[in-house]
Every structure is written in structure tokens, then in C-alpha cells.
C-alpha positions in Angstrom: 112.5 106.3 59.6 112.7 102.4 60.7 109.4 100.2 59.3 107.7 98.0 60.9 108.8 94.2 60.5 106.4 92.4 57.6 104.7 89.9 60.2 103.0 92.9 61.7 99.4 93.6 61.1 98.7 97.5 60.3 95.3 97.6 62.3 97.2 96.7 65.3 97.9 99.1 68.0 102.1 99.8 68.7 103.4 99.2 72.3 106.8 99.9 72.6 108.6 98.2 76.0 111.5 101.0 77.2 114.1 98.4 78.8 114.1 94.9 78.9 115.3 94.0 82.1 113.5 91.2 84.1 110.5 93.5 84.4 110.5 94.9 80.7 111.0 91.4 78.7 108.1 89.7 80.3 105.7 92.9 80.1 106.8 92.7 76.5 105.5 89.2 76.3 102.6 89.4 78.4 101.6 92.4 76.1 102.6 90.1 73.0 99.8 87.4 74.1 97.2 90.0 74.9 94.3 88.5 72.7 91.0 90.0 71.0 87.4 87.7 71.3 88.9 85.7 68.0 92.2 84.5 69.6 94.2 87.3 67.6 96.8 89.2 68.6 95.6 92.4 70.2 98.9 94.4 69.7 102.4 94.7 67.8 105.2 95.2 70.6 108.9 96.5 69.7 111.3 96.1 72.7 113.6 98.9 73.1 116.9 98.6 75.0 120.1 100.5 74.8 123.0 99.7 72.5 125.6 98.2 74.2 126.4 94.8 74.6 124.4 93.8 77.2 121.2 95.4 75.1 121.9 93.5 72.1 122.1 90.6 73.6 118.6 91.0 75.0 117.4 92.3 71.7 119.3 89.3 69.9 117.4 86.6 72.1 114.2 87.9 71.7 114.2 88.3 68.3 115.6 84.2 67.9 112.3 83.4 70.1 114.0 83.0 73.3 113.7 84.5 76.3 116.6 86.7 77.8 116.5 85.4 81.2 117.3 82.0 82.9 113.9 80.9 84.1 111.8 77.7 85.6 108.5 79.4 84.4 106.9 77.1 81.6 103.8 79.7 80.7 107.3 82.3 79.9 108.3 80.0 77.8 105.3 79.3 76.0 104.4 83.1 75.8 107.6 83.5 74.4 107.2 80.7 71.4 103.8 81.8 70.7 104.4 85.9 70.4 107.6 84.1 68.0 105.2 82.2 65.8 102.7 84.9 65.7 105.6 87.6 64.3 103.8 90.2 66.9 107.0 90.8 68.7 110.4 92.8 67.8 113.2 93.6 69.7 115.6 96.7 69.0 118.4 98.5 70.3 117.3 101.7 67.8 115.6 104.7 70.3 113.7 105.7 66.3 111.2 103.1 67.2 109.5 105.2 69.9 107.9 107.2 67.2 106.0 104.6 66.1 104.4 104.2 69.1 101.0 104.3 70.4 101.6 103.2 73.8 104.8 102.9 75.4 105.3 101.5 78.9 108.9 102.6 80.7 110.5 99.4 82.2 113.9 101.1 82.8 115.9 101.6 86.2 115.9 103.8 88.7 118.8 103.4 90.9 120.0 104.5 94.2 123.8 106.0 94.8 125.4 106.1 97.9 127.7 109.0 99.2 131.3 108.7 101.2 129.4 108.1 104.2 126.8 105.5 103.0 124.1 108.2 102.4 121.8 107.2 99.6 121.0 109.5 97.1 118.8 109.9 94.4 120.1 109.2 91.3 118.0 110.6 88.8 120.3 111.2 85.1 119.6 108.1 83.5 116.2 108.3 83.8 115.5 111.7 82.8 117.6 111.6 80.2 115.4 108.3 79.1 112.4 110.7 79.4 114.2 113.2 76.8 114.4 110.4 74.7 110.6 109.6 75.0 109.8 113.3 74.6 112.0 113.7 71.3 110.4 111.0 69.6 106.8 110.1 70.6 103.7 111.3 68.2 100.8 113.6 70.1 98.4 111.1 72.2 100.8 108.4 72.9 100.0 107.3 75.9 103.4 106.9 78.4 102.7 104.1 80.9 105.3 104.3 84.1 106.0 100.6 85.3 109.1 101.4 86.9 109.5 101.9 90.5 109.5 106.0 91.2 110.3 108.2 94.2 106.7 109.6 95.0 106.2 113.4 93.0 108.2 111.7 89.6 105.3 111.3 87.2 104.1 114.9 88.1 107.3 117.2 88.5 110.1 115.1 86.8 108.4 113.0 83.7 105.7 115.5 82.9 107.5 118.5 82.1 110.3 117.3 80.4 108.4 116.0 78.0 105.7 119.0 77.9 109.2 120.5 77.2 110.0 118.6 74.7 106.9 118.6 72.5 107.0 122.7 72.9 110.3 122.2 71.1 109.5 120.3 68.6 106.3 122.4 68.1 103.8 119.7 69.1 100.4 120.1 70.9 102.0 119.8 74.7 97.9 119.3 76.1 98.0 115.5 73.6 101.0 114.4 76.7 99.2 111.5 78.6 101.3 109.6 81.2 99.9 106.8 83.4 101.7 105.1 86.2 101.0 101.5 87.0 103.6 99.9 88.9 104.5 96.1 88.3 104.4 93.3 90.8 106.8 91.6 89.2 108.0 87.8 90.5 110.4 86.0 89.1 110.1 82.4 89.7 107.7 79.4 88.8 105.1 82.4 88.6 107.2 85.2 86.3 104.5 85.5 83.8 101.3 84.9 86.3 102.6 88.1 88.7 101.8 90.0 85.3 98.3 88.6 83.6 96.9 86.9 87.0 97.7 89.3 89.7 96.2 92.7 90.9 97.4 96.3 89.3 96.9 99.9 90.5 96.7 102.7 88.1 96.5 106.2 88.2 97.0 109.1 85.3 98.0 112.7 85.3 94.3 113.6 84.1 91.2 111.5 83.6 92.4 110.9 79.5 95.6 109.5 80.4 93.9 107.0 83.3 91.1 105.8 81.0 93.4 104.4 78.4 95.9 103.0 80.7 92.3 100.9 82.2 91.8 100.1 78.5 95.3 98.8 78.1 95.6 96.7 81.4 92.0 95.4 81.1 93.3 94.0 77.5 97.0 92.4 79.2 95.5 91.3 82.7 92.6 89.0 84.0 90.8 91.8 85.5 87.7 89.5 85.8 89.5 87.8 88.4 92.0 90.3 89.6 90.5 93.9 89.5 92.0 97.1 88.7 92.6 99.5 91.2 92.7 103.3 90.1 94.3 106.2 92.8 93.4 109.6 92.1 96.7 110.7 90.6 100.3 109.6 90.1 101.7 110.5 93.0 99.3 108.1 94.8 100.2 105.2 93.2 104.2 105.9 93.5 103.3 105.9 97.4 101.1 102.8 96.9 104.5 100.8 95.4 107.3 102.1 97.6 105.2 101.9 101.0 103.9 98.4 99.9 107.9 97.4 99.6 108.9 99.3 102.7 106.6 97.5 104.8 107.7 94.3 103.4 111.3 95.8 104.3 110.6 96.9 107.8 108.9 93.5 108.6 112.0 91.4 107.4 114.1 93.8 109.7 112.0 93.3 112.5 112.1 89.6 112.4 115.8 89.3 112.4 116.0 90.3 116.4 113.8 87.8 117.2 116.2 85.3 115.2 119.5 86.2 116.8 117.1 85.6 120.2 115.7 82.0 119.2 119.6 81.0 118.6 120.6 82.1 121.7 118.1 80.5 124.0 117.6 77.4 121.9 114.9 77.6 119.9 113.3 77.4 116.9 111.8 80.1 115.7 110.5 78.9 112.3 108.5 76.6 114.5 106.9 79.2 116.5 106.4 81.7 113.3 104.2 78.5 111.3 102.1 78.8 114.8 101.1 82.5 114.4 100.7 82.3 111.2 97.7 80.3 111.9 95.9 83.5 113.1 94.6 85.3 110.0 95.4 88.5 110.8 99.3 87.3 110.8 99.5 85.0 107.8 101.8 86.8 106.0 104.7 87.2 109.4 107.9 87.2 107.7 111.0 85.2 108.9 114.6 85.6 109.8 116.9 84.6 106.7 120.1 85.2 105.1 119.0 88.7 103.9 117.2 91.1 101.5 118.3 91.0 98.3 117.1 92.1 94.4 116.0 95.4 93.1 113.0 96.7 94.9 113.4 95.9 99.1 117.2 96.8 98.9 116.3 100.3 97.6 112.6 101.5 97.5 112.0 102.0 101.4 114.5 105.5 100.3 112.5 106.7 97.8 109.6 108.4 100.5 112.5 110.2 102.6 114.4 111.6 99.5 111.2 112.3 97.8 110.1 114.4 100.6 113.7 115.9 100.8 114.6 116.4 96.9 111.2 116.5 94.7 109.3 118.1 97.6 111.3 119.8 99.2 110.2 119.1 102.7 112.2 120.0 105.7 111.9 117.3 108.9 110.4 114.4 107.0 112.0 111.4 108.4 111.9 107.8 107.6 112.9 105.9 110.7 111.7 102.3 110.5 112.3 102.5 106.7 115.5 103.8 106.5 116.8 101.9 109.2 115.0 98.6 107.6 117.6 99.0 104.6 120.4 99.0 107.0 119.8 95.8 109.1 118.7 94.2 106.1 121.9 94.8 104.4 124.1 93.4 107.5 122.0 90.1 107.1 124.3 88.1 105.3 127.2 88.8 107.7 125.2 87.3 110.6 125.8 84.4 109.1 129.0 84.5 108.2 129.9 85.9 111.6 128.2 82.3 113.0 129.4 80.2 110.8 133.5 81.6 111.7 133.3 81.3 114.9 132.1 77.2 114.4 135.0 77.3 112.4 137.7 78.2 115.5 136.8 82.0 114.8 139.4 82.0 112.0 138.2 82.0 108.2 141.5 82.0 107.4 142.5 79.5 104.3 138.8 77.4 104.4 136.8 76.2 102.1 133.5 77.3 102.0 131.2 76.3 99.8 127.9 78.6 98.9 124.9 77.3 97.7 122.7 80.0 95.9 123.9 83.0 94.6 121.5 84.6 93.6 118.4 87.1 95.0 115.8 84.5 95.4 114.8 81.3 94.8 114.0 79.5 91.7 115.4 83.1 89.8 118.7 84.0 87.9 118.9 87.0 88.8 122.0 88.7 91.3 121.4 91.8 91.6 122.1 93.0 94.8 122.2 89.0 95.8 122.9 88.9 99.9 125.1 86.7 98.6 127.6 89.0 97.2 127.5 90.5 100.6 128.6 87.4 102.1 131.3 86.4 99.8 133.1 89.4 99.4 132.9 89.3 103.3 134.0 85.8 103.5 137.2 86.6 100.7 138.5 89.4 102.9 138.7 87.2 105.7 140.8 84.5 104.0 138.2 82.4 103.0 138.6 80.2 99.8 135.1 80.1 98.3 133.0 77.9 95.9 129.9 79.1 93.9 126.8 76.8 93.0 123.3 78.0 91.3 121.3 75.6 89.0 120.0 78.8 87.6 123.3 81.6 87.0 126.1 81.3 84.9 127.7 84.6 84.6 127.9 86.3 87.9 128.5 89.7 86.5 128.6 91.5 89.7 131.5 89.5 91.3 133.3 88.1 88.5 133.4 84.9 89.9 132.9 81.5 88.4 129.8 79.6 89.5 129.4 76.0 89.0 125.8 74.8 87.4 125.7 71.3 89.1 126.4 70.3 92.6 130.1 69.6 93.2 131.4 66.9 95.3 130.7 68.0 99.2 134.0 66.3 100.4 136.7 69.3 100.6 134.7 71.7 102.2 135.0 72.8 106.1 131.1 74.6 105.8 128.4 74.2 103.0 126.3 77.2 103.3 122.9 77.1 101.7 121.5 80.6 100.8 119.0 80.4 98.5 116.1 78.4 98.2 116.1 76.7 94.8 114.6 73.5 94.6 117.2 71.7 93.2 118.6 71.8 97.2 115.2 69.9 98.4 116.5 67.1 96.1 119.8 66.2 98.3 119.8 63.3 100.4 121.8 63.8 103.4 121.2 59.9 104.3 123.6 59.1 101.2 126.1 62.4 100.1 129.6 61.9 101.3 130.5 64.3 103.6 133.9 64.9 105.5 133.8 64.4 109.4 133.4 67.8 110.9 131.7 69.4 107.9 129.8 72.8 109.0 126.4 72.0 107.5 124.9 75.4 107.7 121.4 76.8 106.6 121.6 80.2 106.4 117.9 80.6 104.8 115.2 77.8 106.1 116.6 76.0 102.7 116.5 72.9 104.2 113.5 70.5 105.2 112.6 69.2 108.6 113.9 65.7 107.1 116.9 66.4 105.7 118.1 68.6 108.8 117.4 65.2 110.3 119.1 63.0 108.3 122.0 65.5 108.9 121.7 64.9 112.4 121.6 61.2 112.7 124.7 60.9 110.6 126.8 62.2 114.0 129.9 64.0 113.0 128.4 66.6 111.4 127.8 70.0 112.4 124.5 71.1 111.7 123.9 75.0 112.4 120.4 77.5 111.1 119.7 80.9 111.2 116.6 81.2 113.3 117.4 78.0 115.0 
């Protein structure tokens, strides 16, 4: 049996984090900084991850006091140096840990695989093999909290009874299983750690036992005097609540894009008229056209409902339409752009040099995974294209094996700059004093760019300045 590390205090409460992804290692901090009346440290928490190499190296990070992730958030940072000092927080790649636990919230993820013909499918091994693990480990009355994103019908049919199962097994009391689900609003950006404490959660149980001490736990992690808890009547209401919340987000984005190829074509500028509705109230939160959808939730979760319905449910008719087909524009995004951008270039991409700003999922975030920009440059490479890489914020693009450049190269060389991603570190460029070659494709793929500087670009002459949404 592992022991606790020294620096933790016995009358503290055991939360164990299951996955440190982006999610998982900030949960893990935000828990770490929970704080009683006196300022003290509310809870011991031992991130778990798996033991490869990618694992350790989470584990090895947060156990040296820094944070696993590339990040502009400064309150990450901090919570990270204070949980350090405080010796509240332990990372491990060792699944034993989980029997130590009192609480353990599930931060692992839940992908989607996609058959011959581009049909998704629900890929459910990893994570029930993550909820044996759970099951074969956890003491009677640990409270299982569900953070990660679920097809609707997975707390109840798929998490449930394998571990019922597994405490029959292992001759436990199966009635002491409590599971909670309380999906994460995770942002990463200048707000990482604030979309955790500071920002609304909903919360549901399998029974009223298993709800009441997930309120007690997210009351103690999250300013619920300013941003109030929100409790469904089971688990399958709040796995709705999450994937409907990021399919309408989805279906909006998709919607927008037809009014952007329109606003090109006649001349305008869309961005222009969007900041005009916006003003209404009722439309503050329109979405715009932009390079594309990218990161782990709106590239996916808009699936979950249909194969829920189809594979946990077993429901016959139940189709998705605006969701489903949300996913598919969204994922064609990126080669609107590249489709502009080669026909300014003579409709050949053919042996030029393209340089892409942003690679990856958002701005002001390390993170690639399923980056619209991967989209566009494997695109661009089958074409012919010779392509350079810049993001202030990535330096190992595992998904394309590509090198990418920290600071901002040298602009001369290049027949298009394309900037993708909003980081700030692109508000910074003056376009008044950067050399630039003479029939340079200046092209803002993502409303990167401010009203000044896509002036500045103008007034130079010379210089081919082209938008999406413009």
C-alpha cells in the first residue's frame, strides 16, 4: 500500500484527480487552494495519470511545483506555487492511490472514432476500463465525481454498474457507491483557473447522498456566493445540460459561416454588421465566421445526444440534424480559407511559402488538439505548399510532427501570412514598420487583426490584404 507524502495533514479529506489533462491539472489545483475559515488547506489532492511518458511528465512537473501546461494565466501560476509550498498536492502515475481516496473526481477522456465512411462512433474502452480501475480500488462511500464530458445515460447505465460490479466482487457494500456528475467549464486562457473557482457549475447525483456531498465539495472549491450551484434531478440531466450547451455553441458557429462566404462575395463586412446586433440584448452572444472549430469539446460533443440515443438508449429514429451537420461544416472551416487564399495565389499552391500564425485551438492556449490548423496544413502540404509554423505559446506540436517557431520570424520570403489564432502577441505587430515583400498575401483567416493594423496594411499599397468575413 502507497503512504501518503509527510507534508500531508491526517485530518484532511483525500481528493484524488483521475487524469491530468488541461481539465484534470487545474481541478487539481483549484481543489489544492480550497481553504477552511483559518486560511488552511481544506484538502490533500494526489493527481493520478497513466504510466507512460506523457503521464510522467505531467506527474514529474507537478510534483517540481510547475504547472504542466504552457499558460498566460498568472492566478495558475500562483495556485500552483502556493498548493507547492503548502505540500497539499501530489502527483502519481500509481492507479494504488485511488484507495486512499475519499473523493475522486474523473478528468479523463472520452473520445470519438470515426468509421471508413466518416461515421462517428462512440468509443467507450478507455473509459470503462478507467471505471474498473476506480471500482477495484475505491473504499465504501467514496464519493466518484464525473467532470468529464459524457454521452447522456453514462453515469446511470455505464459508470454505475460497473463499479456496483466491482464492489460485489470484492465483497463490498454495493448501496455505499455514490457518483456525482458535474461537468467543467473549463477555459484555457488569461481565465484557466477563474472558469473553475469564479464561474457557475451544475450538479446532479445518482441519489440524493451522492448530490449532497458533491454540493458540499463544490461549495468548498467554487465561489458559490457569487456564482451559485445549480442541481438537475439526476445524472442524465446534467450530461444533456453539457453536450446541448456545446452543441448549441456548435450549431451557432455553423450557422454563421453562410453568412460569411455571403459578406465576401458582395463586399462586405460582416464583423461590422455582427458588433451592430450584438447591441440588442437578446443577441449578445451571435457568434462569427472564423477559421474554424477547434479543441476537445465543440469538435466532438454535438455526437454524443445522437449516439446516446442510438447506443446507451437504444432508440430507433432519433436524429440529430443541426448538430450533426454543425460538426461537419465546422470541420471544412479551415479549408475555406485555404481555398481563398490559393486562388489569390494564381490557384496554384504549388512550391509557396506560407506562413501560419497560430497553431493551436484558441487563443492565448497551448493546447492543439484538434487545432483547425492542422486541418489547414495538412491541406496546404498536399497541395505543394511549403509551410512555416509560429505560436508564442506551443513548442511540440505532437499531432503533426512539425517544428514550430516560438518568435516571429522574418515576414520577407513568404507569398501569404495567414493568421489563425488570436494570441495577443499578433495585436503587437506594426504593419506601418515590418518588412514585407511586394505582393505579400496578407490574410486574416480569424478577425486576428485590428481595424488599425488592417489599415496600416492597406496604406502601405502593394500588399494584398484579404479576411474571412470581409
Amino acid at each position: 500500500m502507497l503512504s501518503l507524502p509527510k507534508t500531508f495533514m491526517p485530518d484532511r479529506k483525500v481528493v484524488c484527480i483521475q487524469g491530468l489533462g488541461f481539465v484534470g491539472a487545474a481541478m487539481a489545483l483549484a481543489v489544492a487552494n480550497a481553504k477552511d475559515a483559518k486560511g488552511q488547506p481544506l484538502y490533500n489532492v494526489i493527481g493520478v495519470d497513466v504510466p507512460n511518458e506523457a503521464g510522467h511528465r505531467k506527474v514529474m512537473s507537478i510534483n517540481n511545483g510547475e504547472f504542466p501546461f504552457e499558460n498566460n494565466d498568472r492566478k495558475i501560476q500562483q495556485a500552483q506555487k502556493e498548493a507547492f509550498v503548502n505540500g497539499n498536492i501530489w502527483a502519481v502515475a500509481d492507479d494504488r492511490v485511488f484507495a486512499l481516496a475519499d473523493i475522486v473526481v474523473v478528468d479523463i477522456n472520452l473520445d470519438i472514432k470515426y468509421g471508413e465512411k466518416d461515421e462517428p462512433i462512440l468509443d467507450l474502452v478507455l473509459f470503462k476500463e478507467a471505471m474498473r480501475t476506480l471500482g477495484s480500488y475505491i473504499k465504501e462511500g467514496t464519493l466518484v465525481i464525473v467532470e468529464t464530458t459524457v454521452p447522456p445515460g453514462t453515469c446511470e447505465k455505464i459508470v454505475k454498474p460497473i463499479i456496483v460490479n466491482e464492489f460485489i466482487r470484492r465483497g463490498l457494500n454495493s448501496d455505499k457507491v455514490l457518483i456525482a456528475h458535474s461537468y467543467e467549464r473549463v477555459m484555457p486562457g488569461e481565465n484557466y483557473f477563474d472558469s473553475i473557482v469564479n464561474f457557475w457549475r451544475v450538479y446532479s447525483g445518482i441519489n440524493k447522498e451522492s448530490a449532497d456531498q458533491c454540493q458540499t465539495f463544490l461549495e468548498n472549491v467554487i465561489r458559490t456566493d457569487k456564482y451559485p450551484l445549480v442541481r438537475l434531478q439526476g445524472t442524465t440531466s446534467t450530461e444533456i445540460a453539457k453536450v446541448l450547451e456545446n452543441s448549441y455553441r456548435a450549431v451557432n458557429i455553423a450557422f454563421m459561416e453562410e453568412w460569411g462566404r455571403f459578406a465576401e462575395e458582395i463586399g462586405v463586412d460582416l464583423f461590422e454588421i455582427i458588433d451592430a446586433v450584438r447591441m440588442r440584448p437578446t443577441h449578445s452572444n451571435m457568434r462569427q465566421p472564423g477559421f474554424g472549430v477547434g479543441g476537445y469539446c465543440l469538435t466532438k460533443d454535438p455526437y454524443f445526444a445522437p449516439l446516446a440515443a442510438k447506443e446507451i438508449f437504444k432508440l430507433d429514429g432519433m436524429e440529430f440534424v443541426f448538430s450533426t451537420n454543425a460538426v461537419r461544416i465546422n470541420n471544412v472551416m479551415p479549408l475555406v480559407s485555404l481555398n481563398k487564399i490559393e486562388k489569390l495565389l494564381g490557384n496554384n499552391l504549388k512550391g509557396k511559402n506560407l506562413l501560419v500564425l497560430g497553431v493551436s485551438y484558441r487563443q492565448d492556449v497551448g493546447d492543439t488538439r484538434y487545432s483547425p490548423t492542422e486541418i489547414f496544413v495538412r491541406e496546404a502540404l498536399e497541395r505543394g505548399a511549403r509551410v512555416v509554423c509560429q505560436d508564442p505559446l506551443v513548442s511540440d506540436w505532437i499531432e503533426m510532427n512539425l517544428p514550430v517557431l516560438s518568435k516571429m520570424p522574418d515576414f520577407c520570403g513568404f507569398d501569404a501570412i495567414v493568421f489563425t489564432v488570436q494570441h495577443k502577441e499578433y495585436l503587437d505587430i506594426d504593419f506601418q514598420k515590418v518588412d514585407l515583400d511586394d505582393g505579400t498575401l496578407i490574410f486574416d483567416a480569424n478577425c486576428v487583426l485590428e481595424k488599425e493594423q488592417r489599415q496600416a496594411i492597406k496604406n502601405r499599397g502593394r500588399i494584398i490584404l484579404a479576411s474571412i468575413g470581409r
